[in-house]
C-alpha positions as CSV (number, residue, x, y, z in Angstrom):
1,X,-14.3,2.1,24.3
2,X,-13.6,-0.1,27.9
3,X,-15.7,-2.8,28.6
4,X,-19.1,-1.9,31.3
5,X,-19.4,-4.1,34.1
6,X,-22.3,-5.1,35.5
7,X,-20.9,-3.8,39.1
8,X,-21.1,-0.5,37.2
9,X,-24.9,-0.8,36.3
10,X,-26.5,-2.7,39.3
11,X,-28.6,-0.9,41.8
12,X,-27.1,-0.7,45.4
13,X,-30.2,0.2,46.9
14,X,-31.9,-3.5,47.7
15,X,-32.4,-5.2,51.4
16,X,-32.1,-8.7,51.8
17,X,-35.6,-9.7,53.4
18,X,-36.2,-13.5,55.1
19,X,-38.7,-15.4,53.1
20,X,-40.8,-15.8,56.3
21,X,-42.4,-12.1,56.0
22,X,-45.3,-11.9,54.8
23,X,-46.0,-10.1,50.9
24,X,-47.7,-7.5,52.5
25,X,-44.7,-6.3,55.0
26,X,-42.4,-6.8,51.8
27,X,-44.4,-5.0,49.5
28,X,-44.2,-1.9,52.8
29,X,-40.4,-1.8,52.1
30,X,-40.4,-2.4,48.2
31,X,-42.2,1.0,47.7
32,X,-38.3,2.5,48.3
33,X,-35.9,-0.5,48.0
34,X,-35.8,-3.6,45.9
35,X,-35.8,-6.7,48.0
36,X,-33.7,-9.7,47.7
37,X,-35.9,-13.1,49.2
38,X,-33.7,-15.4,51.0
39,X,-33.8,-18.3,53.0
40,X,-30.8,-20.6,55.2
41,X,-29.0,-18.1,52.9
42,X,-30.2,-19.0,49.7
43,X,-31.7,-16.4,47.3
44,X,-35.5,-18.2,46.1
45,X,-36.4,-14.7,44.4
46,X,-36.4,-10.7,43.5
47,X,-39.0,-8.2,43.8
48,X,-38.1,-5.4,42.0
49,X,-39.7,-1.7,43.1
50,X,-41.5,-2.0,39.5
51,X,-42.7,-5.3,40.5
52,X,-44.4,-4.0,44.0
53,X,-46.3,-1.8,42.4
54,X,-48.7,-3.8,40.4
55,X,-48.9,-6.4,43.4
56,X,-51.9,-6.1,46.0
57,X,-50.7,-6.9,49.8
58,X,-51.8,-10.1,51.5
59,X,-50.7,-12.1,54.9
60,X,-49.1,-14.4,52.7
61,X,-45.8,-15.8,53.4
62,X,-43.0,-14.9,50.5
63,X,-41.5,-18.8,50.7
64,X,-45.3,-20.1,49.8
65,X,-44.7,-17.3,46.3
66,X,-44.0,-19.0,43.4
67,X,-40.3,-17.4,42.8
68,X,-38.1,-17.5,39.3
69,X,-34.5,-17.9,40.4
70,X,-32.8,-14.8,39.6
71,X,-29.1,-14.7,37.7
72,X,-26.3,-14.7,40.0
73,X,-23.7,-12.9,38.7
74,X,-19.9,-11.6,39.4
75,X,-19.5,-7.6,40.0
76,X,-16.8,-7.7,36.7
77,X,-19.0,-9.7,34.7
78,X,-18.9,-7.3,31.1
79,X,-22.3,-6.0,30.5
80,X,-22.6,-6.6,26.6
81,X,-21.1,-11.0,27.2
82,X,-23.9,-10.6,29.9
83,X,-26.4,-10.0,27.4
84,X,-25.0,-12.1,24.6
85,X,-25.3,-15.2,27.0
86,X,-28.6,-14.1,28.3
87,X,-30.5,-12.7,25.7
88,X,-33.0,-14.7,25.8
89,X,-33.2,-15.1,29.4
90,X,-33.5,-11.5,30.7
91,X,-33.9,-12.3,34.7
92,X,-33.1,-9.9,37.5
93,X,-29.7,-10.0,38.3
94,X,-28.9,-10.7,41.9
95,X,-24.6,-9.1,42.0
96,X,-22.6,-11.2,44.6
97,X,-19.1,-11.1,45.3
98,X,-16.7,-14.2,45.8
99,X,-17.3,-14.1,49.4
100,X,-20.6,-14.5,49.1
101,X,-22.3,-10.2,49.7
102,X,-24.8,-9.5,48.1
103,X,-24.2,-6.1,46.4
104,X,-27.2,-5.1,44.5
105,X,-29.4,-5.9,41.6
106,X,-29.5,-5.3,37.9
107,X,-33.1,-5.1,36.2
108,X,-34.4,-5.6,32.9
109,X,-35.0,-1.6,32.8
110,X,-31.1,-0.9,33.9
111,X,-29.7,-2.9,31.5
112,X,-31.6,-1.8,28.9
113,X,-31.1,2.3,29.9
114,X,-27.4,1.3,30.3
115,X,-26.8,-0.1,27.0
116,X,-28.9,2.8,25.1
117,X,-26.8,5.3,27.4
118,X,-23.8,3.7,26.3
119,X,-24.6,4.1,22.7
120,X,-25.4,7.2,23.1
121,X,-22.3,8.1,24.3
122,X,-20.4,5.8,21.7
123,X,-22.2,7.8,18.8
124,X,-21.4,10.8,20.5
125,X,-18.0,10.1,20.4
126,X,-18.2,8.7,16.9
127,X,-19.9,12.2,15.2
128,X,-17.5,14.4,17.3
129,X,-14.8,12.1,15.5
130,X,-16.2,12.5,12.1
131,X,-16.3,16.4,12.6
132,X,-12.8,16.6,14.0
133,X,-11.0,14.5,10.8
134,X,-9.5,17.1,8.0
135,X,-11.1,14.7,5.8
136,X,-14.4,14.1,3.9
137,X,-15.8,11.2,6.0
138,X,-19.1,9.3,3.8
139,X,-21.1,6.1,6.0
140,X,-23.0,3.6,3.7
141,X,-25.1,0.8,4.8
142,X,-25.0,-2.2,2.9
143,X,-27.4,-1.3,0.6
144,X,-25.5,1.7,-0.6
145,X,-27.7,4.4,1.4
146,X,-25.5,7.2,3.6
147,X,-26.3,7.1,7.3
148,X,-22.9,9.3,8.0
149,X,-21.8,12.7,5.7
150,X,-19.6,15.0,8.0
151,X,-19.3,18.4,7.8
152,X,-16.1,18.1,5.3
153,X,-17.9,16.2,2.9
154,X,-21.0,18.3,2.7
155,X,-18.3,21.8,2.3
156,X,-16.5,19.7,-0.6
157,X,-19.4,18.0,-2.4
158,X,-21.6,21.5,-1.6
159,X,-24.4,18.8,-0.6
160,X,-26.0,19.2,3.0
161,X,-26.3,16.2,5.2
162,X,-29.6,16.4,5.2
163,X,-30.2,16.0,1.7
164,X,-28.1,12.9,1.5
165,X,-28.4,11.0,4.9
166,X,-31.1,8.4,4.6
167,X,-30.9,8.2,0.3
168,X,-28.3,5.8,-2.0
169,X,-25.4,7.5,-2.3
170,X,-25.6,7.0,-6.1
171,X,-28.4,9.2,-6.2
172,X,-25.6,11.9,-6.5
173,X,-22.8,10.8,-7.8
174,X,-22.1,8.6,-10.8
175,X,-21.8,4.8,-9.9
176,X,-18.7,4.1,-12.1
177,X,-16.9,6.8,-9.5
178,X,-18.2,5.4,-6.6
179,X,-15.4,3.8,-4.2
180,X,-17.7,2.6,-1.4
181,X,-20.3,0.0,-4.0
182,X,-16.9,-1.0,-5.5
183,X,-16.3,-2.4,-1.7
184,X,-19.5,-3.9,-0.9
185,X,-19.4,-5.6,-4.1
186,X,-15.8,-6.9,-3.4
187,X,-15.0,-6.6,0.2
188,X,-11.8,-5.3,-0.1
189,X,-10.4,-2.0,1.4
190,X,-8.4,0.7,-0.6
191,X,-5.9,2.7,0.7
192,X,-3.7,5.6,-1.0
193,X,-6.0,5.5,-4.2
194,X,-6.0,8.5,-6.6
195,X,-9.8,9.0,-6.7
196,X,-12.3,11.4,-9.0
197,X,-15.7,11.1,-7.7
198,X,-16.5,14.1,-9.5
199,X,-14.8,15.4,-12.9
200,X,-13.9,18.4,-11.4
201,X,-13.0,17.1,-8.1
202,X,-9.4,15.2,-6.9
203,X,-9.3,13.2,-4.1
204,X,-6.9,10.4,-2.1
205,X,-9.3,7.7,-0.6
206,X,-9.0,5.5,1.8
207,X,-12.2,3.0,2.1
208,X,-12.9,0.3,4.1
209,X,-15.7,-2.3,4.2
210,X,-18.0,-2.3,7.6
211,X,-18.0,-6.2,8.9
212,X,-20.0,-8.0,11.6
213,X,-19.5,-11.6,12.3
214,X,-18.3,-12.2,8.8
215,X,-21.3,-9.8,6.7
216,X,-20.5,-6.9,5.2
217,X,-23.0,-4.1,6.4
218,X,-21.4,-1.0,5.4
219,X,-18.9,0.6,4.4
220,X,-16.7,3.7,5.3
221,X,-14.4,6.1,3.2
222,X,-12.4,8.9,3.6
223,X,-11.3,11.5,1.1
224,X,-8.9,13.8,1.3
225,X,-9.1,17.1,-1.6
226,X,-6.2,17.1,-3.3
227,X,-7.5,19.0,-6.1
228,X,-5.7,22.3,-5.7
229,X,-2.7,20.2,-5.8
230,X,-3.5,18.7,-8.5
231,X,-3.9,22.0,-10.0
232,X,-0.7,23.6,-8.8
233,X,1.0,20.9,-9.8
234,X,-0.1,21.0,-13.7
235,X,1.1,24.9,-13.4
236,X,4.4,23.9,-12.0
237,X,5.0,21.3,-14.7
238,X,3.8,23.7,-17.4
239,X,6.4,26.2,-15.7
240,X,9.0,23.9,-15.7
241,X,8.6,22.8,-19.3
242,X,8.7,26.4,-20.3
243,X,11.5,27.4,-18.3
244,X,13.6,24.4,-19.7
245,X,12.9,25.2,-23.3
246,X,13.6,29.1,-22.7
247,X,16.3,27.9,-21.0
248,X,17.7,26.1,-23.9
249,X,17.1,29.2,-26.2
250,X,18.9,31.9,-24.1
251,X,21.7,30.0,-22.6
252,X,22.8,26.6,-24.4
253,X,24.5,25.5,-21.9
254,X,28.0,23.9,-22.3
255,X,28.0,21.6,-18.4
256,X,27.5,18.0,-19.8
257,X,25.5,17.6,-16.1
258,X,22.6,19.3,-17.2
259,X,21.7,16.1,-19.1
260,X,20.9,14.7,-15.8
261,X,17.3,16.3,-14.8
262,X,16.3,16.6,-10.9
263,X,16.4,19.1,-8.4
264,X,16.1,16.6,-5.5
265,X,18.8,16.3,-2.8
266,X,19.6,13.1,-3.8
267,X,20.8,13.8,-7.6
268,X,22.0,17.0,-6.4
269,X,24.3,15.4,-4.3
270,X,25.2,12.5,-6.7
271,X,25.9,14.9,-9.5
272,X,28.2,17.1,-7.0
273,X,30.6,14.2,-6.2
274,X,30.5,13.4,-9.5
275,X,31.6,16.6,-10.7
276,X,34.2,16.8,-8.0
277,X,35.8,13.8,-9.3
278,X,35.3,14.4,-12.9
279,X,38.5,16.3,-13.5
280,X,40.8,13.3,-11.8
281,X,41.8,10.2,-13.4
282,X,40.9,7.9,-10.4
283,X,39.1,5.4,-11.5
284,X,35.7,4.8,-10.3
285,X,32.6,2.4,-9.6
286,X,28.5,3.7,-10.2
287,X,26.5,1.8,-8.7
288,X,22.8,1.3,-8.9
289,X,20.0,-0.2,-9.8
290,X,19.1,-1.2,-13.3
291,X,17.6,2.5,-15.2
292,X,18.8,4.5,-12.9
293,X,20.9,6.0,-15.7
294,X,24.6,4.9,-14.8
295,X,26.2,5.2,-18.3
296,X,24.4,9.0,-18.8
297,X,26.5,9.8,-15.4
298,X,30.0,8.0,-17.0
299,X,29.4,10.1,-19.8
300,X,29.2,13.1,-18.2
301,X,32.1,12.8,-16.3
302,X,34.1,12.1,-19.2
303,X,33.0,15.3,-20.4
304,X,33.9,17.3,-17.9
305,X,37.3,15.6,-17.5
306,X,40.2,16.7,-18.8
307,X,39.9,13.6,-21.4
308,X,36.5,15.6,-22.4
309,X,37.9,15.4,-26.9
310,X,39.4,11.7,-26.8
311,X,37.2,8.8,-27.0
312,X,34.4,7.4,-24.8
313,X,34.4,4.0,-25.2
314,X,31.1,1.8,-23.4
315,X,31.2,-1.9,-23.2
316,X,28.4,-3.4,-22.0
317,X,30.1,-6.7,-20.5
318,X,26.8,-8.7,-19.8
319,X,26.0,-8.8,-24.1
320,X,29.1,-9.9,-25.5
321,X,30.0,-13.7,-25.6
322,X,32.4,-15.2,-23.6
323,X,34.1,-16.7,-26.2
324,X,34.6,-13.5,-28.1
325,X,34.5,-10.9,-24.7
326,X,38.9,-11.0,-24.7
327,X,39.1,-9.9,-28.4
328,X,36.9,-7.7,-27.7
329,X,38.3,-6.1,-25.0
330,X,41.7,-6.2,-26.1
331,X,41.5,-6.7,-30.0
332,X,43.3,-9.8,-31.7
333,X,46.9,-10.1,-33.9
334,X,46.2,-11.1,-37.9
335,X,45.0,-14.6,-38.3
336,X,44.8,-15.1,-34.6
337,X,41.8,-17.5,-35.1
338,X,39.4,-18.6,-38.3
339,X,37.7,-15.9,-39.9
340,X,40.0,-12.6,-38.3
341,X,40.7,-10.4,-39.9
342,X,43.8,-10.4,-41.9
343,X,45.4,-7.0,-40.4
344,X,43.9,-7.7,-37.3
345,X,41.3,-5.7,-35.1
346,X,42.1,-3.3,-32.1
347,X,40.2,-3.7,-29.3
348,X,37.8,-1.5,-26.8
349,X,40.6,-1.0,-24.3
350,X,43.0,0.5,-27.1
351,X,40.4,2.3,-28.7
352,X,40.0,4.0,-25.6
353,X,43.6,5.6,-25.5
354,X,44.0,8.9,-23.7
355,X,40.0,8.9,-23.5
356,X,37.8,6.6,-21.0
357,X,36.8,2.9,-21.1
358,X,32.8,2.4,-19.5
359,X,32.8,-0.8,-18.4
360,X,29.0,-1.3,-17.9
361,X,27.5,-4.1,-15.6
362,X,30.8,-5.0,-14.7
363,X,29.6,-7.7,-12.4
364,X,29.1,-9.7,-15.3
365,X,32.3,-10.3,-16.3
366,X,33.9,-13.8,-16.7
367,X,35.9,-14.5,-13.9
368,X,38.7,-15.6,-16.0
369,X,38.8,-12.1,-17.4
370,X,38.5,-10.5,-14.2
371,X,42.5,-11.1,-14.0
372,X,43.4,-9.5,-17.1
373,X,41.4,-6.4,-16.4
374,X,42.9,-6.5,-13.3
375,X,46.9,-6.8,-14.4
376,X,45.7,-4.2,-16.9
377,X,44.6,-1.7,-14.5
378,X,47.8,-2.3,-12.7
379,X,50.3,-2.4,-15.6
380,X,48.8,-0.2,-18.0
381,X,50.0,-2.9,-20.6
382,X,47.9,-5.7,-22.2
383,X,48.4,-8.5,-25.1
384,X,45.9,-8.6,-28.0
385,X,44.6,-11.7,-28.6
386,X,47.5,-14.1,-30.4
387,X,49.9,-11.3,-30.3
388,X,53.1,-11.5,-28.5
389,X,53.7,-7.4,-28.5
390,X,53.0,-5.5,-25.4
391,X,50.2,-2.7,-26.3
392,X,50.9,0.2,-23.7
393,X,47.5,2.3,-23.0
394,X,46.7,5.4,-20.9
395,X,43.3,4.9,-20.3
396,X,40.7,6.0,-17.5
397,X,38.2,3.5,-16.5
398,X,34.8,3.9,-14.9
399,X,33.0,1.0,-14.0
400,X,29.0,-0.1,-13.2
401,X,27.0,-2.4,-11.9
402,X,23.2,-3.6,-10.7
403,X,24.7,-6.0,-8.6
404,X,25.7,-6.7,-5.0
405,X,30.0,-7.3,-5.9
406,X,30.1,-7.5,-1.7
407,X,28.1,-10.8,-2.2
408,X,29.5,-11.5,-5.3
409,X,33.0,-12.0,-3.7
410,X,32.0,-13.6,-1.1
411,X,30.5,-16.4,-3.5
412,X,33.7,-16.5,-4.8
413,X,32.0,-14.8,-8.5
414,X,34.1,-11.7,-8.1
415,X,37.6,-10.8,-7.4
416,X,38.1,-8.7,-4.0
417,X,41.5,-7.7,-5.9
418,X,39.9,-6.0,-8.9
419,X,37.0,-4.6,-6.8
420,X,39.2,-2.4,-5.0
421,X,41.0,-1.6,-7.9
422,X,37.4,-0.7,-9.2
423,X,36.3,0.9,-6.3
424,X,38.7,3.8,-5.9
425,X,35.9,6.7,-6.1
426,X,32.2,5.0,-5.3
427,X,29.3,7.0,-7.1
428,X,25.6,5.5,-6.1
429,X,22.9,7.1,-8.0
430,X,19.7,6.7,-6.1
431,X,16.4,5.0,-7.6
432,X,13.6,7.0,-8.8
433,X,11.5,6.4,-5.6
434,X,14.1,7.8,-3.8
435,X,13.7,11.1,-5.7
436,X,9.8,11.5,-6.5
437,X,10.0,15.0,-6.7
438,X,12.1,14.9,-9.8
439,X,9.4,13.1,-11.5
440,X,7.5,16.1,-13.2
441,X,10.6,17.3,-14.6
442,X,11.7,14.0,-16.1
443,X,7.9,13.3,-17.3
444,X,7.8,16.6,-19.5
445,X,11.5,16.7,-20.9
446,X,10.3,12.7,-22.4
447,X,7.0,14.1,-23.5
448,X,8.7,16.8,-25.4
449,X,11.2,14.3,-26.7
450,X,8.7,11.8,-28.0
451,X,6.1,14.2,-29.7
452,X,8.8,15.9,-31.4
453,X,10.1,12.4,-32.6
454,X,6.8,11.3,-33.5
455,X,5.8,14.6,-35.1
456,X,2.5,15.0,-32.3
457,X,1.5,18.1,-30.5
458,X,2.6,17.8,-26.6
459,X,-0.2,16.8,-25.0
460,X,-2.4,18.0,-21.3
461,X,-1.6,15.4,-18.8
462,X,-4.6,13.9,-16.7
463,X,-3.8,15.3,-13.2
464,X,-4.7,11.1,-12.3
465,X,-1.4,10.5,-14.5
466,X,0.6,12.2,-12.3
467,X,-0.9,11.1,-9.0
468,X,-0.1,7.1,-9.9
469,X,3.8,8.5,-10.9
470,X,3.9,9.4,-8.1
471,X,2.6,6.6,-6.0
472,X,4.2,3.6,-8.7
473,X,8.0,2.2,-7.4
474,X,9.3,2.3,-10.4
475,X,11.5,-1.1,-9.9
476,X,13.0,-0.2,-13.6
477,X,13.7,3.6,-12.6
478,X,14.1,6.3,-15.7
479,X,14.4,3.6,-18.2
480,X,10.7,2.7,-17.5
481,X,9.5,5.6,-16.7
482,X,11.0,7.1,-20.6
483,X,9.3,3.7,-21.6
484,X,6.0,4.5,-20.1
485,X,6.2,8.3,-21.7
486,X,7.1,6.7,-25.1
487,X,3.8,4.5,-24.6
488,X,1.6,7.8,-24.0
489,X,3.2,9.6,-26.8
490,X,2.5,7.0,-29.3
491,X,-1.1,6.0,-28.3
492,X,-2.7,9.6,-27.3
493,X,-5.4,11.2,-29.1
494,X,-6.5,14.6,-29.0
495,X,-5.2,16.8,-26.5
496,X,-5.7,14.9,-23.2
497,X,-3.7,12.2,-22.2
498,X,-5.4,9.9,-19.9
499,X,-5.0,7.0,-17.3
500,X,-6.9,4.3,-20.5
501,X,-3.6,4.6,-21.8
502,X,-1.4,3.4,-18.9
503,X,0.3,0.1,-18.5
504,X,-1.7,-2.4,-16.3
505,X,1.1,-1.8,-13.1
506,X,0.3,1.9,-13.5
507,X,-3.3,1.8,-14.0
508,X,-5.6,4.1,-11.2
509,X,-7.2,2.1,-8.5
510,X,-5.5,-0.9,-9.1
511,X,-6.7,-3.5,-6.5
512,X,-4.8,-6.8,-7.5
513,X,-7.9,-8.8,-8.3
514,X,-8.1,-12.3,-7.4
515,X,-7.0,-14.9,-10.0
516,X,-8.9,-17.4,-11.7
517,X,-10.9,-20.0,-9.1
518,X,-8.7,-22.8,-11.8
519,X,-6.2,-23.1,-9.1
520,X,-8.9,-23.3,-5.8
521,X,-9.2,-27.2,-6.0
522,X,-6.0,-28.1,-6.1
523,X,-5.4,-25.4,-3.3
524,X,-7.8,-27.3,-1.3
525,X,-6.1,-31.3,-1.7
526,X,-3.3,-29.6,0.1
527,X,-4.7,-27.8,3.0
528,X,-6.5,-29.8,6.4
529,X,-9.8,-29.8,5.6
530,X,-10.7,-31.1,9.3
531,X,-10.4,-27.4,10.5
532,X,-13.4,-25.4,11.3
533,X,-15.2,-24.5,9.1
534,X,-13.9,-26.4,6.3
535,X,-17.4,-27.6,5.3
536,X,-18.1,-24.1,4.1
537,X,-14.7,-23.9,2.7
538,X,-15.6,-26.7,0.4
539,X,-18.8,-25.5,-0.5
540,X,-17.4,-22.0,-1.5
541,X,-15.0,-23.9,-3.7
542,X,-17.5,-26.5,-5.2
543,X,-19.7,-23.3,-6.1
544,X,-17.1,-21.9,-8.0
545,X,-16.0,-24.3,-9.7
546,X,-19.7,-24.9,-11.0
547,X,-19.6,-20.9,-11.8
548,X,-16.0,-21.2,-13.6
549,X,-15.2,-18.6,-11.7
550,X,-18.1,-16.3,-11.7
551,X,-17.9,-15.1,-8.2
552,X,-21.4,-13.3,-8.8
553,X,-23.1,-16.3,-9.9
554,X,-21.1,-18.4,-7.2
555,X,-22.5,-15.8,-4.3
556,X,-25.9,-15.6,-5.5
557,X,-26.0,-19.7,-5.2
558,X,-24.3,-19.6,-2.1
559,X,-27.0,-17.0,-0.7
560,X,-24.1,-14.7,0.4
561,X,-23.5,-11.0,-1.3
562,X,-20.3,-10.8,-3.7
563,X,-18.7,-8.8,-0.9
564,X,-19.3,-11.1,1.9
565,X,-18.0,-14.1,-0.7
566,X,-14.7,-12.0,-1.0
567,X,-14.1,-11.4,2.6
568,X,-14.6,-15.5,3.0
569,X,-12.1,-16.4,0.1
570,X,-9.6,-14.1,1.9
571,X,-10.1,-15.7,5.3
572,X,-9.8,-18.8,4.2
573,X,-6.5,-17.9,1.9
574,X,-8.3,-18.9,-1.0
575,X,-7.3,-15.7,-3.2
């Protein structure tokens, strides 16, 4: 809300009256205007219409009255730094331009019906705000009792506000579930969270602690409902999973694609260039990032290639040895080195005849190789290692890599030559986060997979699971997220799998607590310590080290609340 200025509050209606008129002429003209006393152009004194009425009249003169000074003031002096300068001091208010005209007064009553007006009309604003948000909108003071429920809340918790305003909101819900204490215990807002303050109830919070001038008196959250969501979306996976294995009943497919589960646009677009350039014998380059399942893509395009019954042949060229990565590539003669074998060994590339080489993480290759691939790819010839026989191959090769090969040949690691050999076709298969609403799909096809290998019956999935899937990154793409389903698998009991049983990256309402207070004293020898406020900064820091840590203990010494204590280690950039 704009600032209030004080021209905004004063009271036009006052006269300037000499101070050689007598109290009982001014007190005549007080009874409808305030008066302003001056003299050679000086204001001595006020006399308010308030003022005149508890005064009798006498023939005194007004310059012989003992007059406070009033507050001269500026018309765009703000109303509230008025008061913060003055509080103490709470004078009438003579309002005078630069030029010197007088404008009006401000009282002690105007500024104090002003500033309750104004709050008035900020609260007005605030409940009208809380009634118009789709979400459920609770207010706690600092002691954890509500002084805000809007009508959402009170239609999804089914309690009225006037059964909760005014009582500690752990009155009704559970403590453990509560994501406002959690903040004025720690300071720090949440935003995004999956959130069950209820076991029947599903909600996305975002919280935020209340402060003033550093204290933590409140705090605010708001939750959106998510549970029917929630809901449809364990009959939608429960769908899927059915559909897939009738599916696979009725209609074994024989389209090698179908290994590739996802309905996004994304995949869907991946796997139709992919098919499109299945059936050539171009040679081509997948890229992506690490788990994003680039050899599960080679494969099926060398199934549905005309070279579907010769061999597939995958190399992984960032595990073998350099020393060993040419015979292994292109085999060695008899007695080509100590401990060959005597008739001598083909290698990948020949083993690959008529079929198709997967050359994974090709960026890895040793530079010195990089040329014989290259004069391979171009002569469709090679040499094993120590022979002197040309071996000629008809071979397909598909390529992959994590990396960046732009950079990479700029740093002078990888040929440009035999990345545009590579690069005839370019297939990019996108990341997982790039195709969230695959996830569901993938999730039950692994959970089927590993309760079947581990002989366990397939499990109900906590809808809280799902909601952090969906939020997590997933930096290492399917391969973690088959890892993460493996973990479940293998550590559920009963029937309901559960968050307990996540991975600490994947774990609900994860809010990256602060490390160990070990490191705060040697963070401290290398910041300026003549800043302001570093003598608090110090004494935060001595009391933890005293605590070991113990940021509880630390507060309670400190005479601070564990909230307020984090807010103060994050100004200071202490966690």
């Amino acid at each position: 809300m704009k600032s209030l200025a004080l021209s905004l509050v004063m009271d036009q209606n006052a006269l300037v009256i000499p101070a050689n008129q007598s109290l009982q002429t001014a007190l005549e003209k007080a009874s409808t205007h305030h008066l302003i006393v001056v003299t050679e152009d000086q204001v001595i004194g006020v006399l308010t219409k308030e003022q005149a009425a508890l005064i009798s009249p006498s023939s005194q003169l007004l310059h012989n009255l003992q007059w406070i000074p009033p507050l001269i003031i500026e018309p765009e002096m703000d109303t509230i730094a008025f008061c913060q300068e003055h509080l103490h001091d709470l004078r009438p208010v003579v309002v005078r331009s630069t030029g010197g005209e007088i404008l009006g007064i401000v009282t002690p009553t105007l500024l104090i019906e002003s500033l309750f007006n104004s709050w008035k009309i900020i609260n007005t604003f605030f409940d009208t705000l809380l009634d118009t948000v789709n979400e459920a909108i609770a207010v706690v003071t600092q002691d954890g009792v509500v002084s805000h429920w809007n009508s959402k809340a009170q239609a999804m918790y089914s309690i009225a506000d006037q059964s909760i305003i005014g009582k500690p909101i752990s009155n009704f819900f559970e403590r453990t579930a509560l994501a406002t204490l959690s903040i004025l215990d720690e300071g720090r807002p949440i935003r995004q969270a999956y959130h069950r303050p209820r076991p029947e109830t599903h909600v996305q919070i975002n919280a935020s602690p209340v402060i003033l001038e550093g204290e933590i008196i409140g705090a605010i959250s708001a939750e959106q409902d998510i549970t029917q969501v929630v809901r449809l979306n364990e009959e939608l996976s429960n769908a899927s999973s059915l559909l897939l294995d009738l599916k696979q009943k009725t209609d074994p497919s024989k389209d090698p694609f179908t290994r590739i589960i996802g309905k996004s646009h994304p995949i869907q677009r991946t796997i139709s260039i992919a098919r499109k350039v299945a059936g050539s014998e171009a040679t081509i380059l997948i890229t992506g990032e690490s788990g994003v399942g680039k050899e599960l893509f080679a494969q099926a395009i060398h199934k549905d290639s005309p070279r579907a019954t010769k061999p597939f042949i995958a190399v992984n060229c960032g595990a073998i040895p350099i020393a060993l990565f040419e015979s292994e590539l292109f085999g060695y003669k008899g007695g080509a080195f100590t401990g060959a074998e005597r008739k001598g060994k083909p290698g990948k590339m020949e083993l690959a005849h008529e079929g198709t080489l997967f050359l994974d993480e090709i960026g890895e290759l040793p530079i010195q190789l990089q040329v014989k691939l290259l004069r391979v790819l171009q002569d469709k010839c090679f040499y094993r290692v120590g022979g002197t026989e040309a071996i000629t191959v008809d071979t397909r090769i598909i390529a992959a890599t994590n990396r960046d090969l732009d950079k990479m040949i700029k740093s002078g690691d990888f040929r440009e030559d035999l990345y545009y050999r590579l690069n005839v076709i370019a297939l990019e298969i996108p990341p997982l986060r790039q195709r969230t609403e695959d996830i569901p799909d993938l999730l039950q096809s692994f959970l089927k997979e590993f309760t079947i290998k581990y002989k366990k019956p397939i499990p109900i999935l906590d809808p809280e699971i799902m909601i952090n899937f969906l939020k997590y990154d997933w930096p290492g793409n399917i391969r973690e997220l088959r890892n993460v389903i493996e973990r479940l698998a293998i550590l559920a009991e009963g029937k309901m799998l559960n968050s307990q049983y996540l991975p600490p990256q994947l774990s609900s309402l994860n809010y990256d607590l602060p490390s160990p207070v070990t490191s705060l004293a040697s963070q401290i020898i290398h910041r300026n310590l003549h800043q302001e406020n570093s003598g608090e900064m110090k004494r935060i820091v001595i009391t933890l080290e005293k605590t070991n840590g113990n940021k509880t203990a630390a507060a309670r010494l400190l005479g601070i609340s564990r909230g307020t204590l984090y807010y103060k280690l994050k100004q200071y950039g202490l966690v």
